[in-house]
C-alpha positions in Angstrom: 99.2 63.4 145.0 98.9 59.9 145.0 95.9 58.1 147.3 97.1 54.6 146.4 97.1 52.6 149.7 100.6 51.2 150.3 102.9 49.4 153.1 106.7 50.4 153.7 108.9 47.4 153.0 109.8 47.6 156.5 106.5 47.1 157.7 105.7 44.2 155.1 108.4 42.0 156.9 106.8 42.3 160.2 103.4 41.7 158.7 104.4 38.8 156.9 106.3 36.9 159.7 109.2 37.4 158.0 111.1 39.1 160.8 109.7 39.6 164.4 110.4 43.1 164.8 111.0 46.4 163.0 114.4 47.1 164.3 115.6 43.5 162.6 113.5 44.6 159.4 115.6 47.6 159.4 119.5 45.9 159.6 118.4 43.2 157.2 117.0 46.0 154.7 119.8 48.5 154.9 122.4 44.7 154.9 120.9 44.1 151.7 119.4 40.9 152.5 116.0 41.7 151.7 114.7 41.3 147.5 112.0 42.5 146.6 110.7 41.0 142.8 114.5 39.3 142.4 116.2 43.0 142.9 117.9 43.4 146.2 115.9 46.7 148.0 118.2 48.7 150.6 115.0 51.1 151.1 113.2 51.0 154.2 110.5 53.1 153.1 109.8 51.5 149.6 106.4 51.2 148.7 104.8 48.2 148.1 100.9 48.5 147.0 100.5 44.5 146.1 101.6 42.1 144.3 105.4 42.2 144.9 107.0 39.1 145.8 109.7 39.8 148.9 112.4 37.4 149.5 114.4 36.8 152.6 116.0 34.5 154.3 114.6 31.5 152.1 111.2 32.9 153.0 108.9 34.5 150.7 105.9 36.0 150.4 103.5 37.8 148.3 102.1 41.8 149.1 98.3 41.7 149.2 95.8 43.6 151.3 97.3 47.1 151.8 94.8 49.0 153.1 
């Protein structure tokens, strides 16, 4: 079992301002808009524990803070 804190890519979006909701964070993720470290992600759910970059719509920012 892992105890690792995390955040779902979807929720990362919304916390970093990238989107302004979680029904936009999900067509732009499963659209393949979304990169996350320069690989286009398609997974909602992906887990992100800090550190990753996440690209979208010329906006970036870095995953920090997860718990």
């Amino acid at each position: 079992m892992n105890d690792l804190a995390y955040i779902t890519l979807q929720q990362a979006l919304k916390k970093y301002d990238l989107v302004t909701t979680g029904g936009h964070a999900k067509i732009v993720i499963q659209n393949g808009e979304v990169k996350v470290d320069g690989v286009v992600e398609t997974r909602r759910g992906r887990k992100l524990y800090g550190g990753e970059k996440i690209a979208y719509n010329e906006k970036v920012a870095i995953v920090e803070h997860v718990n």
